[in-house]
C-alpha positions in Angstrom: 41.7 188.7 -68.6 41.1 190.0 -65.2 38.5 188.7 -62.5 36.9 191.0 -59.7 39.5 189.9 -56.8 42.3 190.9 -59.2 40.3 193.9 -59.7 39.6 194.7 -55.8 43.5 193.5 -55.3 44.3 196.6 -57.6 42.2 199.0 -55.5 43.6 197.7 -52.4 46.9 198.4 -53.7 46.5 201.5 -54.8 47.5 201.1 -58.4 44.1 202.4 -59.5 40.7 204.7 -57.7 37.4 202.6 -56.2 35.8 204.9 -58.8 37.6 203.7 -61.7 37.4 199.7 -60.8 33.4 200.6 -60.6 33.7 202.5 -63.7 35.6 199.8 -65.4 32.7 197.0 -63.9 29.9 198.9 -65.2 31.9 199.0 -68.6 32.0 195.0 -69.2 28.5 195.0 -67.4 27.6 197.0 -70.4 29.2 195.0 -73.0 27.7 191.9 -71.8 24.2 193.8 -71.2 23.9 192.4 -68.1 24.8 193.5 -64.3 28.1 192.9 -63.4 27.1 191.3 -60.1 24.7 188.5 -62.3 27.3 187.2 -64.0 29.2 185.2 -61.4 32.7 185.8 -62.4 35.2 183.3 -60.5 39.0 183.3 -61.6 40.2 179.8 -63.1 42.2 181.0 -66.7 43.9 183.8 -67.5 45.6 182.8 -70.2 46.7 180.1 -71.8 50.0 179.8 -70.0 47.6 178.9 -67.7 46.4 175.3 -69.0 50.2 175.0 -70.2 51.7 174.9 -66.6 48.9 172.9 -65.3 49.5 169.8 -67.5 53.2 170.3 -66.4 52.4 170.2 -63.0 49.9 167.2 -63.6 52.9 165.5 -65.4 55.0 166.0 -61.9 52.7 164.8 -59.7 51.9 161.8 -62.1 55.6 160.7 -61.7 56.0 161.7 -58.1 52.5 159.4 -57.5 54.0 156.9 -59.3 57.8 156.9 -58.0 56.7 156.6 -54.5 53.8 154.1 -54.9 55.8 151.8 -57.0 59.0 152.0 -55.2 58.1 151.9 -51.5 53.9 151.5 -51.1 51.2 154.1 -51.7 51.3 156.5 -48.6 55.0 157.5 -49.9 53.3 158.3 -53.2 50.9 160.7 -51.4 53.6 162.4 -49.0 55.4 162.9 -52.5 52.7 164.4 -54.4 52.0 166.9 -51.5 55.8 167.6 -51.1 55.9 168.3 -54.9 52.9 170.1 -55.0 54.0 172.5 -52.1 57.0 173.2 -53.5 55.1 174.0 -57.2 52.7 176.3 -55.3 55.6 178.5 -54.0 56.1 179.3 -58.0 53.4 179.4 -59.6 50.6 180.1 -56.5 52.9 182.6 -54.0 54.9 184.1 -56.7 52.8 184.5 -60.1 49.5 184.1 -59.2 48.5 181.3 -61.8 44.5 180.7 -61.1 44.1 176.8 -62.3 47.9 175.6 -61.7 46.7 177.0 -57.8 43.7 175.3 -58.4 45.3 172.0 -59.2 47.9 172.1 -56.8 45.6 172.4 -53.8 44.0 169.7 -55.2 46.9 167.9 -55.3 48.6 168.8 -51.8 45.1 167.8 -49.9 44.6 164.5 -51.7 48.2 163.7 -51.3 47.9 163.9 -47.6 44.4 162.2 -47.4 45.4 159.0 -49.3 48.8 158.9 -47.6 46.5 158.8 -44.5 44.4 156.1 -45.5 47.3 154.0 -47.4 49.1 154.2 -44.0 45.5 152.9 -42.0 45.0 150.3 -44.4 48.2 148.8 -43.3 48.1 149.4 -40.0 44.9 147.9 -39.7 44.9 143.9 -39.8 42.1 142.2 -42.3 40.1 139.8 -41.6 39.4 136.4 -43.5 36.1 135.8 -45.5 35.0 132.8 -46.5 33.2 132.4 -50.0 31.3 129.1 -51.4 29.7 128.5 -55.1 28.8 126.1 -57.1 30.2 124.2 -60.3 28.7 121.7 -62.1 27.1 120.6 -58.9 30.3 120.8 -56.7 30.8 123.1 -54.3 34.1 125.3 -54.4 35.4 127.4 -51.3 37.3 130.5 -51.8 39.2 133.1 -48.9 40.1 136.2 -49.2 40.7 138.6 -46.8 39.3 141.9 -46.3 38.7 145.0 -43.5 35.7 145.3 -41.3 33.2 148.3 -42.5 34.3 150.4 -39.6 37.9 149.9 -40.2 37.4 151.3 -43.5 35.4 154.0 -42.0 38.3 154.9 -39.6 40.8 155.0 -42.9 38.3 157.6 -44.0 38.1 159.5 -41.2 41.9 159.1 -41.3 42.0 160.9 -45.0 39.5 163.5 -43.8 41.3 164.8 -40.9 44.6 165.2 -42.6 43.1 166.5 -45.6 41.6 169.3 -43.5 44.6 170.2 -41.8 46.6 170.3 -45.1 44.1 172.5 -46.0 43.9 174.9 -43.5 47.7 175.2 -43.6 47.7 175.8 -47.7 45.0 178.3 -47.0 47.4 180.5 -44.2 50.3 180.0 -47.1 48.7 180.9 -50.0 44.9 181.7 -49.4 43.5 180.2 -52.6 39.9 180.2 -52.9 38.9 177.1 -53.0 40.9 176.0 -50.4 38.3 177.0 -47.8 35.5 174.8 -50.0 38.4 172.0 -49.6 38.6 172.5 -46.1 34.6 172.5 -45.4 34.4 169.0 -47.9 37.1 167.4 -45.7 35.4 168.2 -42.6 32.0 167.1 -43.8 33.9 163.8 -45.2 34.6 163.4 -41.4 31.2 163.5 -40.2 30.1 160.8 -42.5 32.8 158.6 -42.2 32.2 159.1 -38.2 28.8 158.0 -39.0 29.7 155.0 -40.8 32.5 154.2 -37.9 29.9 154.0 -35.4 27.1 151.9 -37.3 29.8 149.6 -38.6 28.2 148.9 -42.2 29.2 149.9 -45.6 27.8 152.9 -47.0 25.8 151.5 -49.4 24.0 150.1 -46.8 23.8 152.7 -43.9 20.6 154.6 -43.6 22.2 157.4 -41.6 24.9 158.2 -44.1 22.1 159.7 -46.6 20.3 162.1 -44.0 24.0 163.2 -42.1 25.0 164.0 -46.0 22.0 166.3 -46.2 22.4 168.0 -43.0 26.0 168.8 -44.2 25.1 169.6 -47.4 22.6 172.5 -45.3 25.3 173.9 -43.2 27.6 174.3 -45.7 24.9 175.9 -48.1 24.4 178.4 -44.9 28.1 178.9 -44.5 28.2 179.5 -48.3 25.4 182.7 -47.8 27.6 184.0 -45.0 30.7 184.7 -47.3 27.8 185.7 -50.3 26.2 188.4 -47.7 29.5 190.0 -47.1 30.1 190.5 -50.4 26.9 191.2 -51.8 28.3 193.2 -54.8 30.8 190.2 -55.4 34.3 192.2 -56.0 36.5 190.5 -53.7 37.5 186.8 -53.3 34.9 186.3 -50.3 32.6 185.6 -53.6 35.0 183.3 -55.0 35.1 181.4 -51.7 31.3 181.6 -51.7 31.2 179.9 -55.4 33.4 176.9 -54.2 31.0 176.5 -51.2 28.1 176.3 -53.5 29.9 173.9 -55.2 30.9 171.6 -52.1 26.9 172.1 -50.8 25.0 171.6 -54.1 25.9 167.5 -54.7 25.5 167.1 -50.7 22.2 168.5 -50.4 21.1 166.8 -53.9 22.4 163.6 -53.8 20.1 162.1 -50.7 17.2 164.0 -51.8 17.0 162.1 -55.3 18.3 158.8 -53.6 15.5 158.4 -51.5 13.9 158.8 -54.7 15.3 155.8 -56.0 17.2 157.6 -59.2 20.5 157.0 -58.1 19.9 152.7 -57.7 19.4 152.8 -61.4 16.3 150.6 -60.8 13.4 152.1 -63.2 11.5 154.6 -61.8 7.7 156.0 -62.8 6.0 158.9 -64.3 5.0 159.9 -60.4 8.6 160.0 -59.2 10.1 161.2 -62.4 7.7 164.8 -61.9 8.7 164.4 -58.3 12.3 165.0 -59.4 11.1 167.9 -61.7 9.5 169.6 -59.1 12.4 169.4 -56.8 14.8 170.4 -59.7 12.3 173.6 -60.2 12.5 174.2 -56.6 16.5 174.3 -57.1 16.1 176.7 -60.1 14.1 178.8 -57.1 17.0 179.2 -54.9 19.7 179.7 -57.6 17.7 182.6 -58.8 17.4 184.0 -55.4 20.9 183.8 -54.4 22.3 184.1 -58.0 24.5 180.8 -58.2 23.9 177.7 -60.6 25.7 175.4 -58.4 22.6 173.6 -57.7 21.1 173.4 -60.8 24.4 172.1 -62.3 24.8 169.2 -59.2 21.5 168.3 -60.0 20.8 167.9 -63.9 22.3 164.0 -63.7 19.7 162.9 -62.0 17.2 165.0 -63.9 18.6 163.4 -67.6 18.2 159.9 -66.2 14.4 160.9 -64.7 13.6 162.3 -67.7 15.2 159.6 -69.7 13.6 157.2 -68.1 9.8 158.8 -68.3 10.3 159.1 -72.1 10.8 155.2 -72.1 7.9 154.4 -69.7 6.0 155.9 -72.6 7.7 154.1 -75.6 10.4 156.7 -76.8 13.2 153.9 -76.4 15.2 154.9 -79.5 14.9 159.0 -79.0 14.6 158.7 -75.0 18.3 160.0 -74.4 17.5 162.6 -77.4 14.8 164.1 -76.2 16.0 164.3 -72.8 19.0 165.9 -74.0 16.3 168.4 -76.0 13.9 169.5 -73.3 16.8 170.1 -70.9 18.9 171.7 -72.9 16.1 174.1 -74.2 15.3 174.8 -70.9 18.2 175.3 -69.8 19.1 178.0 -72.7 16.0 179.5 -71.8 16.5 179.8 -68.4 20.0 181.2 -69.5 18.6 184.1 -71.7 15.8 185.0 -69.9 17.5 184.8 -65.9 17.6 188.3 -64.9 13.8 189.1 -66.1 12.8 185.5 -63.9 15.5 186.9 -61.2 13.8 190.1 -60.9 10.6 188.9 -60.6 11.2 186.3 -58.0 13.1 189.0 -56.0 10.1 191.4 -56.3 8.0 188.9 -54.3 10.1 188.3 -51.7 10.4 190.3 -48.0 12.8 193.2 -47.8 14.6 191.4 -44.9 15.4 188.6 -47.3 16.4 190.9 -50.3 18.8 193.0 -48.6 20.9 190.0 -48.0 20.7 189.0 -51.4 22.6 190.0 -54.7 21.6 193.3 -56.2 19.2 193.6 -59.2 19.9 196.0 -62.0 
């Protein structure tokens, strides 16, 4: 199996024409009976060798982890899971190309260096002792145990962040995996709220900035996601495989404060008004995915749409089916929406400006 960048790397390298790789798109187009642009190709198997080096590799870092944590403490264990996982991307990455081994293994390099940043912080940083009191059988018991201040675990965070993103940008000018730029862009975005929770000095839970700074972020890396979509508006190279990973990194962050202040994430129960409120806002995601042609959003969001729905079914005395028919009017919409995307696509496109369809994805 063969995605578009592998496709576009062919052209590039002269083993076949730009006439014959659009000949050959417009051939699987046709098989699928759909455009070759809607169907959002991005390259994660391509065979099973595939899945069979990646639990290898998972087995490797797995011991590495566990080999340094137990032996010296746990920033060792994530210096050794990078090392390892550098050294298993010069294989299987640089050499042979393997799309999810390279997908795991950037994975594994960046979260190596980010928790041997924070494991590193957390003992550098000296805790503090809290004192506890409850009640047994009418006498009071004291307890102590000792714990960081919320902007010391911040700073750890901030610590993770920034080594994260460097590892990232350095795996990226090695090996230029896709993803790696979405990896890059999530780091930096974990360093703007951890910077936020630094300078409040409260736990997240509790911060009221952290939810609007997550939004903002999850915005500007939505609009850095269009700028790698717009220069590939065809989607043939890897610029749309980048642009698929950004979606990815944007969709939770621009979601997730939107149905918090909701109140669907606190797991408190919520009413018929806010349960349509999240319906409309999950409709106005379905919008934008059909403009710009990616189901990143839709997918971030259906959790909190199954426990809104859920939870409306209750309200009106489905307790036993609630989850059932949740699971039945999503799913059928969902399949709908699936079958029937590029007639909805092409009429939402038809309304729109010109300006604002020239930067979007072709319709057939």
């Amino acid at each position: 199996m063969y995605s578009q960048s592998d496709v576009q790397s062919a052209v590039d390298a002269g083993a076949i024409t730009a006439e014959a790789a659009e000949a050959l798109r417009i051939h699987v187009a046709s098989l699928h009976a759909t455009p070759s642009v809607d169907e959002e190709h991005f390259r994660l198997i391509t065979g099973f060798n595939d899945i069979f080096v990646s639990i290898a590799c998972l087995l490797v870092i797995f011991a590495v982890a566990a080999v340094g944590t137990t032996i010296v403490a746990a920033p060792l264990g994530g210096v050794l899971v990078a090392f390892a996982s550098w050294v298993m991307a010069e294989a299987f990455t640089r050499r042979r190309r393997m799309a999810l081994p390279s997908i795991i293994l950037v994975l594994a390099f960046v979260l190596g260096l980010g928790f041997a940043a924070v494991g590193g912080l957390e003992h550098a940083f000296p805790k503090h002792a809290v004192h506890e009191s409850y009640m047994v059988e009418g006498r009071q018991h004291r307890w102590t145990h000792w714990e960081h201040h919320p902007w010391q675990t911040a700073l750890m965070t901030l610590g993770g962040a920034v080594a994260a993103g460097l590892g990232a940008i350095l795996h990226w000018r090695r090996f230029h995996v896709a993803i790696t730029i979405a990896v890059a862009v999530g780091a930096l975005a974990m360093f703007v709220l951890a910077s936020v929770a630094a300078i409040r000095n409260e736990p997240p839970g509790g911060n009221p900035l952290i939810a609007p700074a997550a939004l903002v972020c999850g915005l500007a890396v939505f609009t850095y996601a269009m700028r790698w979509d717009m220069s590939d508006r065809a989607r043939t190279t890897q610029r749309s495989d980048i642009a698929f990973w950004l979606h990815l990194v944007a969709a939770p962050l621009i979601a997730h404060p939107l149905f918090y202040w909701m109140g669907v994430t606190g797991g408190e129960s919520i009413g018929a008004l806010k349960a349509f409120g999240v319906l409309a806002i999950y409709l106005a995601f379905a919008a934008v995915a059909l403009a710009i042609d990616r189901r990143a959003l839709l997918v971030s969001a259906l959790a909190y749409v199954l426990i809104a729905l859920a939870q409306l079914f209750r309200s009106y005395g489905a307790i036993e089916l609630n989850v059932a028919l949740t699971a039945l009017v999503i799913g059928s919409a969902l399949l709908g929406l699936s079958a029937w995307w590029h007639a909805i696509r092409r009429q939402l496109i038809g309304v729109l400006s010109e300006s604002t369809r020239t930067k979007l994805p072709p319709i057939s």
